[in-house]
C-alpha positions as CSV (number, residue, x, y, z in Angstrom):
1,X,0.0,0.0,0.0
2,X,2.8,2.3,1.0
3,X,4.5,1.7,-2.4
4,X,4.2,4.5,-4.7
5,X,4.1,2.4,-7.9
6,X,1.8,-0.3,-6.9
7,X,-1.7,-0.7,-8.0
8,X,-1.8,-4.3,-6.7
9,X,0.4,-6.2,-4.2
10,X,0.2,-9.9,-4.0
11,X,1.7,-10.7,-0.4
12,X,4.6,-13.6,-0.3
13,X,4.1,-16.3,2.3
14,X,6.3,-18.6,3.7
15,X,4.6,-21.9,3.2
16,X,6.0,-25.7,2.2
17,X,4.5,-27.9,-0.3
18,X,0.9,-27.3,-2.1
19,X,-0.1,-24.2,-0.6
20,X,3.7,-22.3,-1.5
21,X,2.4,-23.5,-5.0
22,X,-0.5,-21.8,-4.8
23,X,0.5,-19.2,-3.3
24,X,3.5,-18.1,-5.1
25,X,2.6,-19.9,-9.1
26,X,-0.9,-19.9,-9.4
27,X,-2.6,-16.8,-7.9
28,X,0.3,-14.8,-9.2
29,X,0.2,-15.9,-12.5
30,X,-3.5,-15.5,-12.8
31,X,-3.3,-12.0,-11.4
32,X,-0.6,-11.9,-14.3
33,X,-2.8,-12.3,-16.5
34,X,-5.5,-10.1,-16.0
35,X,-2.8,-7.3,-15.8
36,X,-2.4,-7.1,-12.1
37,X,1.1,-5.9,-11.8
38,X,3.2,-8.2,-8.7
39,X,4.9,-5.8,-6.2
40,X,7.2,-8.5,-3.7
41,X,6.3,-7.7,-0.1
42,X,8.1,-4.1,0.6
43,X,8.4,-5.2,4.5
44,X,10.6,-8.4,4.1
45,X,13.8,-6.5,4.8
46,X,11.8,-3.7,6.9
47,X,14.0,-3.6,9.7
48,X,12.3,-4.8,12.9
49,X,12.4,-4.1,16.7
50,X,15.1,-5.5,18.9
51,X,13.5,-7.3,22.0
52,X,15.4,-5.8,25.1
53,X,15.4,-7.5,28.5
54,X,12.4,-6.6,30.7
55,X,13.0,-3.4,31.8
56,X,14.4,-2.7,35.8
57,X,13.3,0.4,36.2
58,X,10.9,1.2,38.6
59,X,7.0,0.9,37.9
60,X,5.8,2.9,35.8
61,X,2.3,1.8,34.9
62,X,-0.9,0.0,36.9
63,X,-2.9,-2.4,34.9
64,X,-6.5,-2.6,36.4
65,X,-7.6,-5.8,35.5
66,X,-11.9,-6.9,36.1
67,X,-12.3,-2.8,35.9
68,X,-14.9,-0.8,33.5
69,X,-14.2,2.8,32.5
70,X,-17.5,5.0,33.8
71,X,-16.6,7.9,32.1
72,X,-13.6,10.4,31.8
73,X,-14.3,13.3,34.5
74,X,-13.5,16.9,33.6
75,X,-12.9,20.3,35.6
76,X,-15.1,22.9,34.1
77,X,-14.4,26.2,34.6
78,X,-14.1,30.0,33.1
79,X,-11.6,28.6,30.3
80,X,-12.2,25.2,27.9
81,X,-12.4,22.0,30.4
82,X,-10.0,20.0,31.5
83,X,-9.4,16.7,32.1
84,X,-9.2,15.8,35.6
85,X,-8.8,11.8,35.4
86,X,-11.1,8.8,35.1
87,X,-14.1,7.3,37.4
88,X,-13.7,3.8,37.2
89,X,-15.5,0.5,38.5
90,X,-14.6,-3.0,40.4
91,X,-16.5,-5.4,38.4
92,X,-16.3,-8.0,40.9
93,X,-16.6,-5.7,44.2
94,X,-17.7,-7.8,47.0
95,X,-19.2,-6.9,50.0
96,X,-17.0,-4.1,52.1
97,X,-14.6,-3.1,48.8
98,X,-14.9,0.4,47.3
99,X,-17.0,-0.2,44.1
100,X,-16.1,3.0,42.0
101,X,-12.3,4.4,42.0
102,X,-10.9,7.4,40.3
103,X,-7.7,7.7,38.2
104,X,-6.5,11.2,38.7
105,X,-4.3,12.2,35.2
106,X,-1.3,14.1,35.6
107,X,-1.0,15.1,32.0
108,X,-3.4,13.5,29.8
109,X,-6.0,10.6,29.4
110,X,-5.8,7.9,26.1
111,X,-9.0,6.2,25.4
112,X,-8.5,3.0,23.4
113,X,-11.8,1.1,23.7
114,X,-12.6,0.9,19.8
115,X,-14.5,2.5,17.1
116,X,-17.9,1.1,18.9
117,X,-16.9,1.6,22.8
118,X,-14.6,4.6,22.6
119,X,-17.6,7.1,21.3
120,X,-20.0,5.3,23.9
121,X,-17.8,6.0,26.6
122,X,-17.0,10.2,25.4
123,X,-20.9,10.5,24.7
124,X,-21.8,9.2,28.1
125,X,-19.0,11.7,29.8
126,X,-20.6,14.9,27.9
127,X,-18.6,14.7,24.9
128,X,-21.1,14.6,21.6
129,X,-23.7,16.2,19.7
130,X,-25.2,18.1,22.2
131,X,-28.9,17.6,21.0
132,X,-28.2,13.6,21.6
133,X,-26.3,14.1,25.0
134,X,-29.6,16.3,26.3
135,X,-31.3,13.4,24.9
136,X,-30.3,10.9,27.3
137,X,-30.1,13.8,30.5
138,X,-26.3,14.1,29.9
139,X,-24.9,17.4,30.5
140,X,-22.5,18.7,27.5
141,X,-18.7,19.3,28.5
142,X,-17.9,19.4,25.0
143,X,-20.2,19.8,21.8
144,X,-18.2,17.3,19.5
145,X,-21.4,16.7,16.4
146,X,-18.7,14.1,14.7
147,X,-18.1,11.8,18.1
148,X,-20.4,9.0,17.4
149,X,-20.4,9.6,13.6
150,X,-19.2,8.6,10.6
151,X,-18.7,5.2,11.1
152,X,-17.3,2.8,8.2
153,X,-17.1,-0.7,8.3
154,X,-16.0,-3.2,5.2
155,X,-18.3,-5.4,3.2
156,X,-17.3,-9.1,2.4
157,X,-19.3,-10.6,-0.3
158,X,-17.3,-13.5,-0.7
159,X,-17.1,-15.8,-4.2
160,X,-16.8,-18.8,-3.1
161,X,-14.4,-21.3,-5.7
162,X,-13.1,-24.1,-3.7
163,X,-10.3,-26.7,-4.4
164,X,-10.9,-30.0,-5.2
165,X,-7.4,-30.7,-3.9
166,X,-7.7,-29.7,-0.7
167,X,-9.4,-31.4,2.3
168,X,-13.0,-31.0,3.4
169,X,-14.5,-28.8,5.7
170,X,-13.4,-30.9,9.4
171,X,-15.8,-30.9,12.1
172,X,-14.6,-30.7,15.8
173,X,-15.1,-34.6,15.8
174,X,-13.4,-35.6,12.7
175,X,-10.6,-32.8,13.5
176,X,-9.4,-35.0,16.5
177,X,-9.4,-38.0,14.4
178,X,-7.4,-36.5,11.0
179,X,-3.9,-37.4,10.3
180,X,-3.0,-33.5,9.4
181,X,-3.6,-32.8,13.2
182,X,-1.4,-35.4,14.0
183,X,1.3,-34.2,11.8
184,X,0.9,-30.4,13.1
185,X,1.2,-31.8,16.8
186,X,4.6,-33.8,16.0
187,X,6.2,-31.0,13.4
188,X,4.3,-27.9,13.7
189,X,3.8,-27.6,9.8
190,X,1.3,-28.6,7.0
191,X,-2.1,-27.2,6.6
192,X,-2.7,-25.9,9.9
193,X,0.3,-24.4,10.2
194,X,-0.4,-21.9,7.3
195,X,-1.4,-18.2,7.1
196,X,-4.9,-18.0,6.8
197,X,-4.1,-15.2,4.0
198,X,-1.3,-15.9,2.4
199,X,-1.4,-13.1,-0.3
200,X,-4.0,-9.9,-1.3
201,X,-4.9,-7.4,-3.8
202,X,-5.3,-4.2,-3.3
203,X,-6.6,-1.8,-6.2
204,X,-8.5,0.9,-7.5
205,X,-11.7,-0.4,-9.1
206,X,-11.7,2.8,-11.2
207,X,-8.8,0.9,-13.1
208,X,-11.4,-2.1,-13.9
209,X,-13.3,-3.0,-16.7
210,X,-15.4,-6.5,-17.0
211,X,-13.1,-7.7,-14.0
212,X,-10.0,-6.9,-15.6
213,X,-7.4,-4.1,-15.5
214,X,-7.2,-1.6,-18.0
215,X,-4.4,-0.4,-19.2
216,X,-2.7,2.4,-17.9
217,X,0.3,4.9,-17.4
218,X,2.2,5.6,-14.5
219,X,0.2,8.4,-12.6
220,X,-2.2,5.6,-12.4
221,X,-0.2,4.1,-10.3
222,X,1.5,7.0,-8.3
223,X,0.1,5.7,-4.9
224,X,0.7,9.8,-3.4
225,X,-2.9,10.7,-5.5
226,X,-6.2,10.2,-3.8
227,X,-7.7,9.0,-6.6
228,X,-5.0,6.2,-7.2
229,X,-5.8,4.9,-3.4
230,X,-7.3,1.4,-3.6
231,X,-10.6,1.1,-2.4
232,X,-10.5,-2.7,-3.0
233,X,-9.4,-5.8,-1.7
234,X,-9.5,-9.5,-2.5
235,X,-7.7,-12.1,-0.6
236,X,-7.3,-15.7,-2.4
237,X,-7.5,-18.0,0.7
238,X,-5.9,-21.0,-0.3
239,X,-8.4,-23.6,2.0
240,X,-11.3,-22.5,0.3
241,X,-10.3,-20.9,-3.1
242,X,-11.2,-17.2,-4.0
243,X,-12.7,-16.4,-1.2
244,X,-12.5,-12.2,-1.4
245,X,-13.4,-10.0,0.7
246,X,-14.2,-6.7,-1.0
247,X,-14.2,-3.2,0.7
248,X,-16.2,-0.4,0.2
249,X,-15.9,2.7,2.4
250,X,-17.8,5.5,1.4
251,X,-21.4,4.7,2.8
252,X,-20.7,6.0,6.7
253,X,-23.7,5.2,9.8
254,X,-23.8,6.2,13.5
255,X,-23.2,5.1,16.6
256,X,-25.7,6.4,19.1
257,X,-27.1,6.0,22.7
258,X,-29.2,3.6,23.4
259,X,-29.8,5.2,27.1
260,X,-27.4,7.0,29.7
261,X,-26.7,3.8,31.5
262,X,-23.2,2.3,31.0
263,X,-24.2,-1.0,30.8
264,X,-26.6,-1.0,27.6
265,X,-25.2,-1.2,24.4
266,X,-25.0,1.6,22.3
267,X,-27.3,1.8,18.6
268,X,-25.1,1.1,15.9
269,X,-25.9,1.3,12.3
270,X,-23.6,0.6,9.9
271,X,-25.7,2.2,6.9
272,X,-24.2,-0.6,4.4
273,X,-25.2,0.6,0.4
274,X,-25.9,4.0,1.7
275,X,-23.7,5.7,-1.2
276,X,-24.4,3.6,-4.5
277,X,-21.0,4.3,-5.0
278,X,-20.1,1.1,-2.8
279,X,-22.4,-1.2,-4.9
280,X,-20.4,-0.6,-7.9
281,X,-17.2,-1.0,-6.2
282,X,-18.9,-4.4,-5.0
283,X,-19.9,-5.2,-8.3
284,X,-16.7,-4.8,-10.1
285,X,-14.9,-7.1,-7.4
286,X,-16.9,-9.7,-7.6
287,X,-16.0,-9.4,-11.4
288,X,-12.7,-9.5,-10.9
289,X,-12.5,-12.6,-8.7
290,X,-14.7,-14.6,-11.3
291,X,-12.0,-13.7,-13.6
292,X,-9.3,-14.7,-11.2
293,X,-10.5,-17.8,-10.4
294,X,-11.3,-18.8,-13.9
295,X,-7.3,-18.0,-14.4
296,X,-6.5,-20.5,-11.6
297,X,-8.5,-23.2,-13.6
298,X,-6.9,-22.8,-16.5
299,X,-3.6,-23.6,-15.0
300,X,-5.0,-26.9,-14.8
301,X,-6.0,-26.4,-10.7
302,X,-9.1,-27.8,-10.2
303,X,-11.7,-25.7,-8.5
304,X,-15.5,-25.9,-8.1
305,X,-18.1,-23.1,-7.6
306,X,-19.7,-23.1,-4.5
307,X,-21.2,-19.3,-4.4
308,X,-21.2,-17.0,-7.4
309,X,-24.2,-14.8,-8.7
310,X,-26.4,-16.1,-11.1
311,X,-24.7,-14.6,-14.0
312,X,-22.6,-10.7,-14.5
313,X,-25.9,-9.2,-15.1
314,X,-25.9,-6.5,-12.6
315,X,-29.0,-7.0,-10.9
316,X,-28.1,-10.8,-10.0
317,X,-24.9,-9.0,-8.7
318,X,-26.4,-6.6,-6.7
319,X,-28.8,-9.6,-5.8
320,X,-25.4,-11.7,-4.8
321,X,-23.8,-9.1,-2.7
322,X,-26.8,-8.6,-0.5
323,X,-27.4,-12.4,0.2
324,X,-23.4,-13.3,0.6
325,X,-22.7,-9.7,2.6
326,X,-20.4,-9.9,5.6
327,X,-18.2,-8.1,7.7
328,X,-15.0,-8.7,9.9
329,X,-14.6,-6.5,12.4
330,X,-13.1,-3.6,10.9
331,X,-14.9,-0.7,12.4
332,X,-13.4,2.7,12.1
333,X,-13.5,6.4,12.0
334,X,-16.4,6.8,14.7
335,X,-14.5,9.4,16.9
336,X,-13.3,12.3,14.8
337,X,-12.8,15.6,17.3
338,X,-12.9,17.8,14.5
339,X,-16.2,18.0,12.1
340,X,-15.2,17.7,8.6
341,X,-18.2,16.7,6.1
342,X,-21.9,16.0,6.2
343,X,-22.8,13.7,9.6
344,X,-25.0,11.1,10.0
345,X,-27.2,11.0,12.6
């Protein structure tokens, strides 16, 4: 991604046997073909961070383990507020022990709870869109309209093309029972040893046409333009063929209050096919993965469909997308500070 020249990058894996084959031959030479350009891994030689010896200096942090932030506590007065520190909770107080405690911050308090819990936890300490925050009988500290907004979250419609080579789903059962397991225990390598992506593609679907790259000149590639950013991704999972997830990012939903109490889950709406924009995006990378796949076949690896739309028509498409849609965890962007387009509430 960081590469300015690269439209695609196919990830190397170490891997031994049939699935370095795959890996390395087949999927490369089929993105080959439909003019996917290969850019080798740009972090191999990355250099890396020496592990030092644990340090002997005196403590310098307290991990609170069994302990649920509240809410971040500020000092309002004549100028902007401040933050004072955090009010926190035991979650397994017994009988006699404190059951609230406060973090006092010297300089500064970090919230890391997620694009889900993190604008939960600043609307229900008076950080929000103040309309909401009045809402639910929380007083504003800070009118932040973007805190809860704006959220993105990628779309997996996965095509589905697995290999006849490969092994069959295993139950729990049979797992116990298969010789690979075996082997894994004994040597720590073979199937279940393997990456569970060993390579992906990353590209601009502005660049495709029928599922296959145009052709192009160099600022189509220069990574430094917005326009050249990828806004797709398809990972050919060697267990279960082209199995691609495929990102869309411009339809955006909220995250709202479901009530002031800590303990109920906020509203979340992840507004999938809001912008059209995404459904063609979709479209095109199913179209691509077709194509990809059919390139693996022709190499004379043997895969069968398992889910694909009806035909390219669009409508089965669209039709396919909705039916197969997924997502992955990959929530984001629901705390921006500073407003910055239309929000979503």
């Amino acid at each position: 991604m960081s590469n300015s020249r690269s439209i695609a990058r196919l990830l190397n894996s170490r891997s031994n046997g049939l699935l370095s084959r795959i890996s390395r031959a087949s999927v490369k030479s089929a993105a080959s073909a439909l003019n996917t350009p290969f850019v080798p891994d740009i972090d191999v030689n990355a250099p890396t961070v020496p592990s030092s010896p644990r340090s002997t200096s005196p403590q310098i942090a307290t991990i609170a383990t069994n302990t649920i932030a509240i809410r971040v506590v500020f000092h309002v007065g004549e100028q902007n507020p401040r933050v004072n520190g955090m009010e926190m909770r035991n979650a397994n107080a017994r009988n006699g022990q404190p059951g609230t405690y406060f973090a006092k911050a010297r300089r500064e308090v970090v919230i890391c709870c997620g694009a889900l819990v993190a604008p939960h936890l600043l609307m229900l300490s008076g950080i929000g869109l103040q309309e909401h925050l009045k809402k639910h009988g929380i007083t504003t500290i800070v009118h932040s309209p973007d805190v809860g907004c704006n959220l993105i979250m990628s779309i997996f419609p996965n095509v589905v093309h697995p290999s006849s080579r490969l092994p069959p789903r295993l139950n729990q059962k049979a797992l116990g029972r298969h010789p690979r397991t075996l082997r894994y225990l004994l040597s720590k390598r073979n199937l279940f040893s393997s990456p569970f992506v060993h390579m992906a593609i990353f590209l601009p679907t502005r660049l495709l046409s029928s599922g296959t790259i145009i052709p192009h000149t160099p600022s189509d590639l220069e990574i430094s333009n917005p326009a050249n950013v990828p806004d797709m991704e398809i990972n050919p999972i060697t267990v279960s063929g082209v199995n691609g997830p495929i990102r869309g990012y411009r339809s955006v939903g909220p995250v709202r209050l479901a009530s002031a109490d800590l303990y109920e889950r906020p509203n979340v709406d992840l507004n999938f096919f809001d912008n059209p924009e995404d459904l063609q995006v979709l479209r095109n990378g199913v179209k691509l993965a077709m194509r990809l796949a059919e390139q693996i076949r022709e190499q004379e690896y043997p895969m069968t469909d398992l889910h694909l739309p009806k035909s390219e028509n669009d409508d089965d498409i669209d039709e396919f997308v909705r039916k197969q849609e997924r997502t992955t965890y990959h929530y984001a962007c629901a705390c921006r500070m500073v407003h910055w387009r239309k929000t979503v509430w």
